[in-house]
N, C-alpha and C positions, 0 to 999 in steps of 0.2 A: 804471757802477754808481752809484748815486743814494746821498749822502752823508747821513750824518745832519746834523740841524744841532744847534747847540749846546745848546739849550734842551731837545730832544727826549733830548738823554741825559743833560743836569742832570734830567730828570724820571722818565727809567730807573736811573738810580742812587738819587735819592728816593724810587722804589717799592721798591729792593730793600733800603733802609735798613728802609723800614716793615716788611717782612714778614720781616727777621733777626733781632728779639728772639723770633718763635713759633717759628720754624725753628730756633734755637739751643735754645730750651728744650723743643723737642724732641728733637733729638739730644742732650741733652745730663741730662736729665731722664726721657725715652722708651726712643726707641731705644738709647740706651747701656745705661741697666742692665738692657733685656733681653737684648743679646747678650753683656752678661761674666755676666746668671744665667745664662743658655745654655750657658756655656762652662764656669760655677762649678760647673754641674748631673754636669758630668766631674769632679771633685776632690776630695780630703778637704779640707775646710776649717775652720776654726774662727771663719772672719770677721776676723781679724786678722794671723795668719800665713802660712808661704808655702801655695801652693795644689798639695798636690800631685794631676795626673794620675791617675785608678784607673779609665779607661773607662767602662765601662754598670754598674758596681759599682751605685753607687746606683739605677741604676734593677730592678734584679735583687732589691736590698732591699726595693726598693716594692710592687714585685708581691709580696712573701713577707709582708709588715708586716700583721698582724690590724689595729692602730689603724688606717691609714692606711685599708682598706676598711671599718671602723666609720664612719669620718670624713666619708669620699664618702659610705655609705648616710644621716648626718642630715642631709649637705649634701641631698640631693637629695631629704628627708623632708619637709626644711621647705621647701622650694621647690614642695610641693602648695599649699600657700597663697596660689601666684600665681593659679590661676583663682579661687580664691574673690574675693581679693580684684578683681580684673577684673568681677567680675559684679556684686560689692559696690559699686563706684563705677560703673559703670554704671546701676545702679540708683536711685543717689544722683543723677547727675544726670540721669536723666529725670524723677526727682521736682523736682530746682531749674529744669531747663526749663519748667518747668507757668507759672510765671510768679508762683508764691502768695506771698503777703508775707514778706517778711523775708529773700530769698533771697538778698541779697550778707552778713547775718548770717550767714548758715550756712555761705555759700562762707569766710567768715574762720575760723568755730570748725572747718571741717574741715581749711582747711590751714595750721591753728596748728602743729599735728603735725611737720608735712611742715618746715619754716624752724626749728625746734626743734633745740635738742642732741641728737644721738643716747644722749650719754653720760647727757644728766640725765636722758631720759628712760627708758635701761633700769635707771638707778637709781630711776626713778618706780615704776617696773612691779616690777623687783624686789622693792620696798615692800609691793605692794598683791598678788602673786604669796605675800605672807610667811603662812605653814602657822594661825600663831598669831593675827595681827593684823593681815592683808592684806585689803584694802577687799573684794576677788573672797571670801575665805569669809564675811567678812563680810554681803555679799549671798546669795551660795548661803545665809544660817541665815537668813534671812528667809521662805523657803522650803522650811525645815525638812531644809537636804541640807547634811550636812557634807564638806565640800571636802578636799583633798588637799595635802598642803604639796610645791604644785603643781613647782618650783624642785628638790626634792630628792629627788622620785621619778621614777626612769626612763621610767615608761609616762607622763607628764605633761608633763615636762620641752621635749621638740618642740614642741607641742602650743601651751605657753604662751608660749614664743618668737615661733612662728609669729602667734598670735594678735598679739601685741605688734609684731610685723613690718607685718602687715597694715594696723591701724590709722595703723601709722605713716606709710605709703605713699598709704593712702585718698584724701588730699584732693588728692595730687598728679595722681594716675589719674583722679580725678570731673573737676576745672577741664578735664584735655585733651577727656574725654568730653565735657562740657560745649561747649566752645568747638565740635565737629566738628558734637554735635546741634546747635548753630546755626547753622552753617554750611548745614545739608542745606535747600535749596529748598523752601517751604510747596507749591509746584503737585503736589511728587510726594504727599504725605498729602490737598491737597486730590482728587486724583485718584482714589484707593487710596478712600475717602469715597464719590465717587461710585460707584465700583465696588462697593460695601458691604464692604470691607474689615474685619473686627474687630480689635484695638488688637494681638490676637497678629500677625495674618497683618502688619500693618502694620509689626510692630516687627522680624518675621522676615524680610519681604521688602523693607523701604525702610532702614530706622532701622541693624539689624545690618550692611547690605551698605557703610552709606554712611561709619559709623563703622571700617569693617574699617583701612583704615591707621593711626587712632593703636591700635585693637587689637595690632594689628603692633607698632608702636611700644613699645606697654610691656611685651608679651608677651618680644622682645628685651632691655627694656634689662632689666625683672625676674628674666630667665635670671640676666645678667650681675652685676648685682649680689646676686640670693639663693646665687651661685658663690664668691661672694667674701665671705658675710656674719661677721662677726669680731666686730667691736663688742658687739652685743648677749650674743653667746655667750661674751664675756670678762669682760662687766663682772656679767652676770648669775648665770654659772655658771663662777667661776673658775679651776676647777678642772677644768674639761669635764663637768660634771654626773655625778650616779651612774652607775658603771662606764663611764661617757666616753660617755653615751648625749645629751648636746647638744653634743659636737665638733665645728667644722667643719672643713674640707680647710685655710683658712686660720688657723683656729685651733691644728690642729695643725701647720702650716707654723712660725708663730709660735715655739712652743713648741720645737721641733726647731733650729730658728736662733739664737734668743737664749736659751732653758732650758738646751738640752742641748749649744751652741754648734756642731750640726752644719749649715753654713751651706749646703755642697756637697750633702746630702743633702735640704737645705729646698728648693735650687734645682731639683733636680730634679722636685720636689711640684708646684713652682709651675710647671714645662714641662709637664705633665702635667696639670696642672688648667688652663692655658692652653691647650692642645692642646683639650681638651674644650669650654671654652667656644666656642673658633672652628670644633667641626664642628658645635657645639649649632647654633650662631647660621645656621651657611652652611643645616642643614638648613632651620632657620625660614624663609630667604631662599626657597630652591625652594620651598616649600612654598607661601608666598606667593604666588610665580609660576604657580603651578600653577592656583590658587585666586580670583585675582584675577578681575573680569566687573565689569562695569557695568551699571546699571539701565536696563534698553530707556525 
Protein backbone atom coordinates (compact mmCIF):
# COMPACT_ATOMS: atom_id res chain seq x y z
CA UNK A 1 0.00 0.00 0.00
CA UNK A 2 1.53 3.40 -1.35
CA UNK A 3 2.04 5.79 1.69
CA UNK A 4 1.31 9.09 1.82
CA UNK A 5 4.00 11.46 2.07
CA UNK A 6 4.48 14.23 4.43
CA UNK A 7 3.60 17.21 2.61
CA UNK A 8 0.52 15.53 0.83
CA UNK A 9 -1.18 15.44 4.37
CA UNK A 10 0.37 18.85 5.68
CA UNK A 11 -1.87 20.02 2.62
CA UNK A 12 -4.97 17.65 3.61
CA UNK A 13 -5.12 18.88 6.83
CA UNK A 14 -4.84 22.65 5.41
CA UNK A 15 -7.68 21.99 3.36
CA UNK A 16 -9.74 20.85 6.15
CA UNK A 17 -8.74 23.87 8.30
CA UNK A 18 -10.15 25.93 5.39
CA UNK A 19 -13.31 24.60 5.03
CA UNK A 20 -14.18 24.21 9.30
CA UNK A 21 -15.07 27.85 9.81
CA UNK A 22 -18.31 27.19 6.96
CA UNK A 23 -19.02 23.70 8.16
CA UNK A 24 -19.08 24.92 11.88
CA UNK A 25 -21.23 27.76 11.18
CA UNK A 26 -23.22 25.63 9.79
CA UNK A 27 -23.83 23.16 12.11
CA UNK A 28 -23.91 25.43 14.40
CA UNK A 29 -25.92 28.48 13.11
CA UNK A 30 -27.93 25.92 10.42
CA UNK A 31 -28.52 22.76 11.20
CA UNK A 32 -28.72 23.12 14.95
CA UNK A 33 -31.50 25.41 15.32
CA UNK A 34 -33.41 23.52 12.97
CA UNK A 35 -33.42 20.39 14.61
CA UNK A 36 -33.99 21.74 18.47
CA UNK A 37 -37.20 24.00 16.51
CA UNK A 38 -37.93 20.59 15.29
CA UNK A 39 -37.94 19.16 18.31
CA UNK A 40 -39.18 22.61 20.32
CA UNK A 41 -42.17 22.30 17.57
CA UNK A 42 -43.25 18.98 20.35
CA UNK A 43 -43.23 21.36 23.55
CA UNK A 44 -44.87 23.96 25.59
CA UNK A 45 -42.41 26.39 25.85
CA UNK A 46 -41.92 29.96 26.81
CA UNK A 47 -38.24 30.27 25.33
CA UNK A 48 -36.71 30.39 28.64
CA UNK A 49 -37.95 27.58 30.75
CA UNK A 50 -38.04 23.89 30.92
CA UNK A 51 -39.56 22.55 27.56
CA UNK A 52 -42.18 20.46 28.30
CA UNK A 53 -43.15 17.35 25.84
CA UNK A 54 -47.21 17.75 24.61
CA UNK A 55 -46.91 15.62 21.24
CA UNK A 56 -48.74 16.98 17.82
CA UNK A 57 -50.57 19.42 20.42
CA UNK A 58 -49.45 22.32 18.66
CA UNK A 59 -49.88 21.19 15.59
CA UNK A 60 -53.67 20.14 16.07
CA UNK A 61 -53.73 24.03 17.29
CA UNK A 62 -52.60 25.08 14.01
CA UNK A 63 -54.84 23.37 11.83
CA UNK A 64 -57.79 24.89 14.13
CA UNK A 65 -56.14 28.58 14.52
CA UNK A 66 -58.50 31.13 12.08
CA UNK A 67 -55.20 33.71 12.32
CA UNK A 68 -52.77 31.40 11.39
CA UNK A 69 -54.91 30.47 7.88
CA UNK A 70 -55.48 34.43 7.47
CA UNK A 71 -51.74 34.58 7.74
CA UNK A 72 -50.90 31.87 5.00
CA UNK A 73 -53.77 33.32 2.77
CA UNK A 74 -51.67 37.34 2.60
CA UNK A 75 -48.55 35.26 2.59
CA UNK A 76 -49.48 33.69 -0.58
CA UNK A 77 -51.64 37.12 -1.70
CA UNK A 78 -48.66 39.09 -1.86
CA UNK A 79 -46.48 36.60 -3.36
CA UNK A 80 -48.77 37.29 -6.79
CA UNK A 81 -46.55 39.90 -7.23
CA UNK A 82 -43.80 37.74 -8.08
CA UNK A 83 -44.91 37.36 -11.99
CA UNK A 84 -45.54 40.78 -12.32
CA UNK A 85 -42.63 41.63 -11.05
CA UNK A 86 -40.61 39.07 -13.46
CA UNK A 87 -42.13 40.47 -16.55
CA UNK A 88 -41.42 44.03 -15.07
CA UNK A 89 -37.71 43.46 -15.21
CA UNK A 90 -37.67 41.70 -17.95
CA UNK A 91 -39.05 44.33 -19.71
CA UNK A 92 -36.68 46.56 -18.19
CA UNK A 93 -33.90 45.10 -19.51
CA UNK A 94 -34.76 44.43 -22.83
CA UNK A 95 -35.25 48.09 -23.05
CA UNK A 96 -31.36 48.60 -21.33
CA UNK A 97 -30.15 45.81 -23.94
CA UNK A 98 -31.22 48.17 -26.83
CA UNK A 99 -27.80 49.83 -26.14
CA UNK A 100 -29.56 53.61 -25.84
CA UNK A 101 -27.68 56.19 -23.85
CA UNK A 102 -27.37 56.51 -20.44
CA UNK A 103 -27.89 52.80 -19.80
CA UNK A 104 -25.25 52.07 -16.85
CA UNK A 105 -27.33 55.41 -15.22
CA UNK A 106 -30.31 53.43 -15.16
CA UNK A 107 -28.71 50.05 -14.23
CA UNK A 108 -27.53 52.27 -10.93
CA UNK A 109 -31.05 54.18 -10.13
CA UNK A 110 -32.71 50.64 -10.44
CA UNK A 111 -30.62 48.74 -8.28
CA UNK A 112 -30.38 51.58 -5.72
CA UNK A 113 -33.42 49.82 -4.32
CA UNK A 114 -32.03 46.39 -4.20
CA UNK A 115 -28.39 47.41 -1.77
CA UNK A 116 -30.83 49.67 0.37
CA UNK A 117 -32.21 49.19 3.92
CA UNK A 118 -35.17 47.27 3.95
CA UNK A 119 -36.00 49.06 7.02
CA UNK A 120 -35.52 52.74 5.79
CA UNK A 121 -37.14 51.88 3.06
CA UNK A 122 -40.53 50.55 4.32
CA UNK A 123 -40.38 53.46 6.41
CA UNK A 124 -39.99 55.40 2.95
CA UNK A 125 -43.11 53.95 1.67
CA UNK A 126 -44.94 53.95 4.77
CA UNK A 127 -44.53 57.83 4.38
CA UNK A 128 -45.54 58.25 1.02
CA UNK A 129 -48.52 55.14 1.51
CA UNK A 130 -49.71 58.13 4.43
CA UNK A 131 -53.91 58.65 3.74
CA UNK A 132 -53.21 62.42 4.55
CA UNK A 133 -49.95 63.53 3.08
CA UNK A 134 -48.42 60.50 1.26
CA UNK A 135 -46.45 61.41 -2.09
CA UNK A 136 -49.02 58.17 -3.84
CA UNK A 137 -52.35 60.62 -2.92
CA UNK A 138 -50.72 63.19 -3.52
CA UNK A 139 -50.21 62.14 -7.25
CA UNK A 140 -53.51 60.33 -7.61
CA UNK A 141 -55.06 64.44 -6.83
CA UNK A 142 -53.27 65.44 -9.88
CA UNK A 143 -55.66 63.53 -11.58
CA UNK A 144 -58.44 64.44 -9.83
CA UNK A 145 -58.82 60.67 -7.90
CA UNK A 146 -58.80 60.68 -4.30
CA UNK A 147 -56.69 57.87 -2.84
CA UNK A 148 -57.32 55.62 0.03
CA UNK A 149 -55.13 55.69 3.28
CA UNK A 150 -53.85 53.03 1.44
CA UNK A 151 -51.83 51.32 5.11
CA UNK A 152 -55.14 51.17 6.98
CA UNK A 153 -57.54 49.81 4.83
CA UNK A 154 -58.03 46.17 4.38
CA UNK A 155 -58.88 45.88 0.80
CA UNK A 156 -55.52 48.03 0.09
CA UNK A 157 -53.28 47.24 2.50
CA UNK A 158 -51.67 43.72 0.21
CA UNK A 159 -51.75 45.54 -2.61
CA UNK A 160 -49.46 48.43 -1.23
CA UNK A 161 -47.01 46.06 0.18
CA UNK A 162 -46.88 44.05 -2.73
CA UNK A 163 -46.31 47.13 -4.75
CA UNK A 164 -43.33 48.21 -2.42
CA UNK A 165 -41.99 44.52 -2.57
CA UNK A 166 -41.78 44.72 -6.23
CA UNK A 167 -40.05 47.61 -6.70
CA UNK A 168 -37.87 46.84 -4.22
CA UNK A 169 -36.62 43.65 -5.99
CA UNK A 170 -36.87 45.16 -9.63
CA UNK A 171 -33.20 46.06 -10.19
CA UNK A 172 -32.01 42.94 -8.79
CA UNK A 173 -34.22 40.59 -11.30
CA UNK A 174 -33.46 43.26 -14.51
CA UNK A 175 -29.13 43.19 -13.97
CA UNK A 176 -29.74 38.89 -14.00
CA UNK A 177 -32.13 39.33 -17.04
CA UNK A 178 -29.87 41.63 -18.38
CA UNK A 179 -26.46 39.73 -18.08
CA UNK A 180 -28.52 36.20 -19.73
CA UNK A 181 -29.99 38.68 -22.65
CA UNK A 182 -26.23 39.21 -23.32
CA UNK A 183 -25.18 36.33 -23.07
CA UNK A 184 -27.72 34.77 -25.83
CA UNK A 185 -25.53 34.46 -29.28
CA UNK A 186 -26.45 37.52 -32.12
CA UNK A 187 -26.46 34.37 -34.96
CA UNK A 188 -29.75 33.08 -33.41
CA UNK A 189 -31.82 36.87 -33.93
CA UNK A 190 -29.55 37.18 -36.93
CA UNK A 191 -31.22 33.97 -38.21
CA UNK A 192 -34.85 34.38 -36.92
CA UNK A 193 -34.26 37.96 -39.30
CA UNK A 194 -33.53 36.21 -42.09
CA UNK A 195 -36.36 33.95 -41.61
CA UNK A 196 -38.73 37.16 -41.15
CA UNK A 197 -39.12 36.61 -37.76
CA UNK A 198 -41.21 39.62 -35.94
CA UNK A 199 -39.87 41.00 -32.57
CA UNK A 200 -43.01 38.78 -30.93
CA UNK A 201 -42.18 35.50 -32.47
CA UNK A 202 -38.43 36.36 -31.86
CA UNK A 203 -38.82 37.25 -28.30
CA UNK A 204 -41.16 34.08 -27.79
CA UNK A 205 -39.01 31.58 -29.50
CA UNK A 206 -35.21 32.66 -28.96
CA UNK A 207 -35.15 35.53 -26.08
CA UNK A 208 -37.92 33.56 -23.59
CA UNK A 209 -36.37 30.05 -24.20
CA UNK A 210 -32.72 31.27 -23.65
CA UNK A 211 -33.40 33.43 -20.60
CA UNK A 212 -35.62 30.51 -19.06
CA UNK A 213 -32.76 29.37 -16.20
CA UNK A 214 -32.36 32.85 -14.44
CA UNK A 215 -36.42 32.82 -14.91
CA UNK A 216 -36.03 29.60 -12.78
CA UNK A 217 -33.78 31.27 -10.66
CA UNK A 218 -35.78 34.11 -9.35
CA UNK A 219 -39.02 32.46 -9.76
CA UNK A 220 -37.24 30.01 -6.78
CA UNK A 221 -35.53 32.09 -4.78
CA UNK A 222 -38.95 34.90 -4.97
CA UNK A 223 -41.04 31.86 -3.60
CA UNK A 224 -38.51 31.72 -0.73
CA UNK A 225 -38.21 34.83 0.21
CA UNK A 226 -42.05 36.30 -0.53
CA UNK A 227 -42.59 32.77 2.20
CA UNK A 228 -40.73 34.36 4.62
CA UNK A 229 -41.55 38.26 4.10
CA UNK A 230 -41.51 40.00 7.85
CA UNK A 231 -39.82 43.26 7.48
CA UNK A 232 -41.94 45.12 5.53
CA UNK A 233 -45.18 43.80 7.18
CA UNK A 234 -43.79 44.84 10.57
CA UNK A 235 -42.31 47.97 10.23
CA UNK A 236 -45.32 48.99 7.86
CA UNK A 237 -48.27 47.65 9.53
CA UNK A 238 -47.47 47.04 13.20
CA UNK A 239 -50.00 45.62 14.21
CA UNK A 240 -50.95 43.29 11.19
CA UNK A 241 -52.91 45.84 9.44
CA UNK A 242 -56.85 46.03 9.71
CA UNK A 243 -58.49 42.98 11.08
CA UNK A 244 -54.73 41.21 10.52
CA UNK A 245 -55.50 41.53 6.75
CA UNK A 246 -51.39 42.17 5.94
CA UNK A 247 -50.17 39.35 8.34
CA UNK A 248 -47.60 37.26 7.35
CA UNK A 249 -46.97 33.27 8.31
CA UNK A 250 -43.60 34.97 9.84
CA UNK A 251 -45.11 37.73 11.06
CA UNK A 252 -47.39 35.80 13.01
CA UNK A 253 -44.67 33.27 13.83
CA UNK A 254 -42.98 36.49 15.43
CA UNK A 255 -45.58 37.59 17.31
CA UNK A 256 -46.51 34.04 18.86
CA UNK A 257 -42.75 33.59 20.20
CA UNK A 258 -41.72 36.72 21.55
CA UNK A 259 -45.53 38.55 22.14
CA UNK A 260 -47.33 35.92 23.45
CA UNK A 261 -43.94 33.81 24.54
CA UNK A 262 -45.38 30.57 22.97
CA UNK A 263 -42.05 29.56 21.45
CA UNK A 264 -43.08 25.71 21.09
CA UNK A 265 -46.19 26.57 19.26
CA UNK A 266 -44.07 29.34 16.90
CA UNK A 267 -41.81 26.20 16.16
CA UNK A 268 -44.22 24.33 15.00
CA UNK A 269 -45.43 27.45 12.34
CA UNK A 270 -42.03 27.60 11.13
CA UNK A 271 -42.01 23.46 10.37
CA UNK A 272 -44.91 23.97 8.71
CA UNK A 273 -44.16 27.02 6.64
CA UNK A 274 -40.65 25.12 6.04
CA UNK A 275 -42.42 22.02 4.99
CA UNK A 276 -44.23 24.13 2.30
CA UNK A 277 -41.52 26.13 1.10
CA UNK A 278 -39.44 22.75 0.25
CA UNK A 279 -42.45 21.01 -1.63
CA UNK A 280 -43.04 24.65 -3.19
CA UNK A 281 -39.49 24.65 -4.52
CA UNK A 282 -39.12 20.54 -5.31
CA UNK A 283 -42.32 21.24 -7.50
CA UNK A 284 -40.56 24.23 -9.39
CA UNK A 285 -37.48 21.81 -9.86
CA UNK A 286 -39.87 19.05 -11.90
CA UNK A 287 -41.45 21.47 -13.41
CA UNK A 288 -38.40 22.68 -14.74
CA UNK A 289 -37.34 19.27 -15.76
CA UNK A 290 -40.20 18.77 -17.51
CA UNK A 291 -39.99 21.98 -19.46
CA UNK A 292 -36.56 22.37 -20.25
CA UNK A 293 -35.38 22.06 -24.53
CA UNK A 294 -32.90 23.78 -26.29
CA UNK A 295 -32.97 25.89 -29.48
CA UNK A 296 -32.49 23.62 -32.63
Amino acid sequence: MKTKSKLYRKEMYNGYLFILPPVLGFLLFGLFPVVYSFYGSFTDWDGLGHMDFIGLDNYKDIFTDELFYKAMFNTLFMMLGIPVGIFLSLMLALGLNRGIPGTTVFRVVYYIPVISSLAAISILWQWAYNGDYGLVNQFLDLFGIKGPNWLMDKYTVKPAIMIMAIWKGLGFSMLLYLAALQSIPKDYYEAAQLDGANALQTLRKITWPMVKPVTFFIVVTSIIGGSQIFIEVNIMTSTGGPEYSSASVVFYVFQKAFGNLQMGYASAMTVILGMFIFIVTLIQFKMNERTSYDID
